[in-house]
N, C-alpha and C positions, 0 to 999 in steps of 0.2 A: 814424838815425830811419827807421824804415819806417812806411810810408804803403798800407792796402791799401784798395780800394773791395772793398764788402760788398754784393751784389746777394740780398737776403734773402728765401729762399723760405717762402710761408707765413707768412710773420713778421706778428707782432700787437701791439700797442702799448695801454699801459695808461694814457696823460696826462692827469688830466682837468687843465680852466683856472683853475675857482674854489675847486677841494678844497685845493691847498698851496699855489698860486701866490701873488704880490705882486699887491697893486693895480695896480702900476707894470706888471707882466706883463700884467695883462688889457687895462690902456690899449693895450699897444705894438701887441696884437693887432686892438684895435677901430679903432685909427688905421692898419693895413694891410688892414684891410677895408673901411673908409671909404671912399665911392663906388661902393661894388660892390653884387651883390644874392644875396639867398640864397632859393630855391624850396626850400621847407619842402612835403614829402607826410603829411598825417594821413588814416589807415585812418576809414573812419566808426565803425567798433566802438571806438577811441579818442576819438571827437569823443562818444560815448554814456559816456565817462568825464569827469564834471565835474573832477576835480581834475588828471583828465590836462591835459584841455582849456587850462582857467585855466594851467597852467602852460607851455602851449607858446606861447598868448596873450603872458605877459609875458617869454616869451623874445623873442617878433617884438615889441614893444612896448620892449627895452633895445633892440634890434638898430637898432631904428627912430630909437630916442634918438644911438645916436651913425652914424648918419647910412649906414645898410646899408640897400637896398632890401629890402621882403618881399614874395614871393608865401606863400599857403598852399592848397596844394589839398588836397582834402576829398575820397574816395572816399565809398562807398556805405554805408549801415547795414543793422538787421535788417530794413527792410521789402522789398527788394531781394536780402535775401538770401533772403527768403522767396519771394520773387516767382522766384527763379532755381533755389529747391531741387532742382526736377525736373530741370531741365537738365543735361545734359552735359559735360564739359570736352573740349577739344580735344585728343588727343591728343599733339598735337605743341606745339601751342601750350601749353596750361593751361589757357588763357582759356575763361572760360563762351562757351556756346553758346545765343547770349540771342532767345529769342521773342517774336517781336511783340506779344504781350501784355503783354509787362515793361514795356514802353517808358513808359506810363502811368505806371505805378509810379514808375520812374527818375525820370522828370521831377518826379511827385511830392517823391521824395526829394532832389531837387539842389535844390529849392528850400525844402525843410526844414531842414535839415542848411546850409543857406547862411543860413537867417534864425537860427537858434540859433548858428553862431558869431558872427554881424555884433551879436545883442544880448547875447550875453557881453561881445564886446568893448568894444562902450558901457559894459556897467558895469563894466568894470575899466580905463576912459577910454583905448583901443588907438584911435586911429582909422583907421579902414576902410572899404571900398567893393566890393559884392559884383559880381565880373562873372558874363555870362551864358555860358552852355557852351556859347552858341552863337561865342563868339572860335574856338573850335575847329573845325576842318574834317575830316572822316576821310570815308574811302571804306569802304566792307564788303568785311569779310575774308572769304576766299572759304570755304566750310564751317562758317560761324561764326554765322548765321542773322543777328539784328540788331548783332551787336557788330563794332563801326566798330574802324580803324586810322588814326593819323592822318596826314594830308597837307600840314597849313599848322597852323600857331597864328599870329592876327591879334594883336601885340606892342602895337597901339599905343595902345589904351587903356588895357594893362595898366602901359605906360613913362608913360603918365601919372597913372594913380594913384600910382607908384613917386615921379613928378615933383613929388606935391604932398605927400610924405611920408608917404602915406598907405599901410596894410596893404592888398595884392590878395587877395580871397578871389575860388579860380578854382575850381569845383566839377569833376565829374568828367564824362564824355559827351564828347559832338560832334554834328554836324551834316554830312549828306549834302550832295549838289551840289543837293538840293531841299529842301532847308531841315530834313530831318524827322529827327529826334532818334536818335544811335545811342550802343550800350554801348561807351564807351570806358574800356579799364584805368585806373583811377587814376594808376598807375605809370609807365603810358605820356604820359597829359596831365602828368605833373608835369617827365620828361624833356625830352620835346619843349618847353614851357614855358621850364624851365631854360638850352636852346640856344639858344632865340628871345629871351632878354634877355640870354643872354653871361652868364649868372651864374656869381659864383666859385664856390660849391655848393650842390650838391642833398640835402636831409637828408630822407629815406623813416624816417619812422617808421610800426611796426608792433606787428604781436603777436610777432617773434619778434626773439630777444639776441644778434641780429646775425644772420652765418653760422656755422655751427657745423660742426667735421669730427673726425674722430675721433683722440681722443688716445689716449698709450701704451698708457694702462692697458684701454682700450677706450671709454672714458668721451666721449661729446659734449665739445668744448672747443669755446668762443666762440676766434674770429679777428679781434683787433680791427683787426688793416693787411692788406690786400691791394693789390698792385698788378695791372694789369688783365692781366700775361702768368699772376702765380698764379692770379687769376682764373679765367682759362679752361683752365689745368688743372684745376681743381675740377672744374669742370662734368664731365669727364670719368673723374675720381674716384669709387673705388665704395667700397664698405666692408664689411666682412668677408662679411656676410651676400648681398653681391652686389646689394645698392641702390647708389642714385647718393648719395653726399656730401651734394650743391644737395637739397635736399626738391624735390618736385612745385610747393609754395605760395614756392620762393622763386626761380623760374626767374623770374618776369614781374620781379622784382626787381632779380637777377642783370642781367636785358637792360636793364634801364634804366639800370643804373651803367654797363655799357658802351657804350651809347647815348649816355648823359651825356657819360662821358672823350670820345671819340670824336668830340663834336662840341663841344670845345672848354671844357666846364664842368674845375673845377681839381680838385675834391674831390667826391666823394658818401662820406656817411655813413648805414649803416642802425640805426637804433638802437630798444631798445623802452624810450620813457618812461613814467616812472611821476609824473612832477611838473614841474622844472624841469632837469633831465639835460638837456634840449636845450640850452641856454644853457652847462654845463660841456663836452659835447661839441663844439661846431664850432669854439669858441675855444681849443681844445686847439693845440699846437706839431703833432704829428705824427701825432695817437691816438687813440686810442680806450676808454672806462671801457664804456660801456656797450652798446655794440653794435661796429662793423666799420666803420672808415673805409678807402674804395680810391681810390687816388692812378695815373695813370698809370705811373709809375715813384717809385722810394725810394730811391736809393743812400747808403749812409753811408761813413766813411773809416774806420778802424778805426789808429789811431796812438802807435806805440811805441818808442822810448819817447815821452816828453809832454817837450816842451819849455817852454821862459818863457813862450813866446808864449801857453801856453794856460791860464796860472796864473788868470787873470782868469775864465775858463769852468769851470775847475775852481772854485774858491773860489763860481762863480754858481751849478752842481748843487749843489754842498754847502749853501749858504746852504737851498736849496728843500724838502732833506729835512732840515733843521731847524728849521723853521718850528713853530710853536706845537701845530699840529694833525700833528706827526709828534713825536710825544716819548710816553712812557714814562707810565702811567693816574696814578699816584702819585705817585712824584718827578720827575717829568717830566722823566728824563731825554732827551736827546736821539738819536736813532736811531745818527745818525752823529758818530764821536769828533769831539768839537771839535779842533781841529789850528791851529797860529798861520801867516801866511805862510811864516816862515822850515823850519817845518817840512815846508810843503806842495812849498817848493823842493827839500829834501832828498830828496825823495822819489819828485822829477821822473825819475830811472832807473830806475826801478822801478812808473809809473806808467803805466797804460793811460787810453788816451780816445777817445770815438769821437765825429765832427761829423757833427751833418746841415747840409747846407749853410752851411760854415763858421760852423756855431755849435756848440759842446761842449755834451751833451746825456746823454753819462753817462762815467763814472770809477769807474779803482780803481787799487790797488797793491797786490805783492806783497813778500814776502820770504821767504826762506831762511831755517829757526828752526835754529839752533845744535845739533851733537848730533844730527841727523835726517835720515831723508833727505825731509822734507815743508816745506813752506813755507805761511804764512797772508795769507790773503787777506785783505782790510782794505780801509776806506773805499768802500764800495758803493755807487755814486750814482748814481740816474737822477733827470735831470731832470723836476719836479714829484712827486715822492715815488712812481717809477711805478717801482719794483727789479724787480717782478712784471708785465715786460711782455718786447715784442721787443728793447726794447735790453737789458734786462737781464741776457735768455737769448744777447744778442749778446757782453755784456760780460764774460758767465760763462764762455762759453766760449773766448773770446778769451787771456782770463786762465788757466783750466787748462792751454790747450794752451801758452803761452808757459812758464808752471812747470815744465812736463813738458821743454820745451825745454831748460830749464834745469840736468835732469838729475833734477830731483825726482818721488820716484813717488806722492805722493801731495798732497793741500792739504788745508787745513784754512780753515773763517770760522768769526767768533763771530758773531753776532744777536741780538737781541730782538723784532725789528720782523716782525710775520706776512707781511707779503707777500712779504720778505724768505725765510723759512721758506718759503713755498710754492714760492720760484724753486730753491730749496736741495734744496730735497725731494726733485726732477725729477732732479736731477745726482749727489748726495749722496743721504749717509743723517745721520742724526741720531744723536750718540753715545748712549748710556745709561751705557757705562761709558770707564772712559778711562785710557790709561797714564800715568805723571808726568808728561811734559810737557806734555799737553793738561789735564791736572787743574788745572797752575798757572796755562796759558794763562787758563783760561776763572774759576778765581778772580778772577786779576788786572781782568781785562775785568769780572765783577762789580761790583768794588769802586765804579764808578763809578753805578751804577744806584743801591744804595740800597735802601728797601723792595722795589723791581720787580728784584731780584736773581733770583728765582728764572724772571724770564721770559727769559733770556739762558742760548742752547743752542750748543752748539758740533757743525757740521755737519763731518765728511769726505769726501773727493772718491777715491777708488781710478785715480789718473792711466792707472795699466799696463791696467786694464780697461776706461776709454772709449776707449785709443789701442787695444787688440782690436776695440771695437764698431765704431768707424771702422772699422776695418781690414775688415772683415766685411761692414760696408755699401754 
């Protein structure tokens, strides 16, 4: 058996909690969360979205139910941004360059923007208590005219609204060492925040779908996992055209998740909701659907063959991507072949798995097709129906390169299931036409579908040409 740890560069993760998972799944995660707290950041141009709103509401209103602390902090709206248009950004910093005459403004709006979430909440029965931005202390940043940096956040009224179950609405600013109101980053109170109550994570929601860096084709991709060493190669990442990867609007962002890790918080996720996505993201296992969770470190084990001990992990991925809401529009059939135990043992030499901390989290197996020199690839499983993530692309390629091992120069899957198709796409190409023994491969594999026959494609993999691209790279 080999055993390899897998330190994943770039790698992104597609899990969400309530899309496939079991009831039994969301409990285990809300009873490991249980006594801990989550600092939630809402942009004010989201808080001027009602149904955004309403829906990150009753994500801190479940969280609350089973016994998660919430803060939510609340940056600034359009009145402040009107009030700021003229102004400058720091070169170095990003951060506006905020004139004493906003300050009015601001205060205005912290106290707007705090009275419209605290009566949403009332009517969607959230209970809450709005604190004042004066908890916060910052000093002025030097070239930065009124906008503050902060130095302290006062924790302890905030541990006690937390104490009486109650939701923290903590607005945005601070306060000098003379009482008088400065612009502080949303991003930055939500951090600092974050470290001052030990919370397990920080969730920044915004306008944008996560981090995004450039893919093959040239095209933006979302990165839904970073750990904080990818992280900071990012930043230094540029892209074709000789810009920086980070955009300008998401540096203040970037420092806050390593602000975050850094001083002890476990998770920040940046995600942009459109509803109740907050609630499927932070109770995800390891992921991310909608935006970009970074973890200090991710190691996985990558394990081959799979032995007994992990029949039970395998058989619990499989269970996840056949769940009701992964099955086939018409005959619903299901994604992944049904298989009996004694099968699944059979097939323990030939099976890959990969654990995040001793839990199996995705699976497959190969075989050698008779006649050939290619081998097919079968039962593709990520845990929570996420094929179309970083373990997927882990597991893909895990798998090619062991067939190649093998002596085989080429591989073959069959699918139905799209996101399946899209991890496929990346590595493979999609037949159109096919020699006899892929033509009866991909009947056979049909027959099981039913009406939804014709959605079942059968991908190729050219083994001799990614062992040249490697070679090359």
């Amino acid at each position: 058996m080999e055993i390899f740890l897998i330190c994943l560069p770039f790698f992104f993760f597609l899990l969400p909690m309530h899309a496939h998972s079991t009831p039994e799944a969301a409990d285990a995660y809300y009873q490991r969360f249980a006594g801990t707290n989550f600092v939630t950041k809402i942009s004010g141009s989201l808080v001027e979205q009602p149904a955004v709103l309403e829906g990150v509401l009753h994500a801190q209103q479940t969280f609350l139910r089973h016994q998660i602390g919430c803060v939510l902090v609340h940056g600034g709206g359009k009145q402040l941004s009107r009030a700021l248009q003229g102004s400058k950004k720091h070169p170095e910093t990003q951060l506006r360059v905020t004139p004493r005459d906003a300050i009015v403004v601001l205060e205005n709006e912290i106290a707007q923007i705090s009275r419209e979430v605290a009566s949403l909440c009332e009517q969607i029965s959230v209970p809450c208590e709005v604190l004042p931005h004066t908890l916060t202390h910052a000093g002025r940043r030097i070239g930065h005219g009124e906008t503050g940096e902060i130095t302290d956040v006062d924790a302890t009224m905030i541990r006690e609204v937390l104490n009486d179950g109650k939701l923290a609405i903590l607005p945005f600013g601070g306060i000098d060492e003379q009482g008088r109101t400065l612009n502080v980053n949303a991003d930055e109170n939500a951090w600092q925040t974050a470290a001052a109550i030990r919370a397990a994570k920080l969730n920044l929601l915004t306008n944008e779908n996560g981090i995004l860096v450039p893919g093959k084709n040239g095209t933006m991709v979302r990165r839904s996992f970073l750990d904080i060493h990818d992280l900071v190669l990012l930043l230094r990442k540029r892209k074709a055209d000789g810009g920086f990867v980070i955009s300008e609007g998401m540096v203040p962002k970037v420092e806050a998740c390593l602000q975050a890790l850094a001083h002890g918080v476990e998770q920040v996720h940046i995600l942009k909701p459109s509803g109740e996505e907050l609630l499927e993201e932070v109770l995800s296992r390891t992921g991310s659907q909608f935006g970009t969770l970074i973890e200090r470190s991710q190691p996985l084990e990558l394990i081959f063959p799979a032995q007994e001990a992990h029949l039970n992990g395998i058989e619990s991925v499989r269970r996840e991507c056949s769940t009701d809401a992964y099955r086939t529009p018409i005959s619903q059939a299901p994604y992944i072949k049904p298989l009996s135990g004694q099968e699944l043992t059979a097939l323990l030499p030939r099976t890959l798995v990969i654990e995040h901390n001793g839990v199996v989290v995705a699976t497959c197996y190969f075989d050698s097709i008779d006649g050939t020199d290619a081998a097919l690839l079968g039962g593709f499983a990520v845990g929570e129906s996420s094929q179309d993530s970083g373990y997927g692309e882990a597991l893909l390629e895990a798998a090619l390169e062991r067939v190649h091992e093998a002596g085989n120069r080429s591989a073959v899957s069959i699918t139905a299931a799209e996101n399946v198709k899209r991890l496929f796409g990346r590595y493979g190409e999609k037949l159109g036409a096919y020699t006899p023994w892929q033509a009866h491969l991909l009947t056979r594999a049909r027959g099981r579908y039913g009406e939804d026959a014709h959605l079942v494609d059968l991908y190729a993999f050219p083994l001799e040409q990614q062992a040249c691209a490697e070679n090359l790279s």
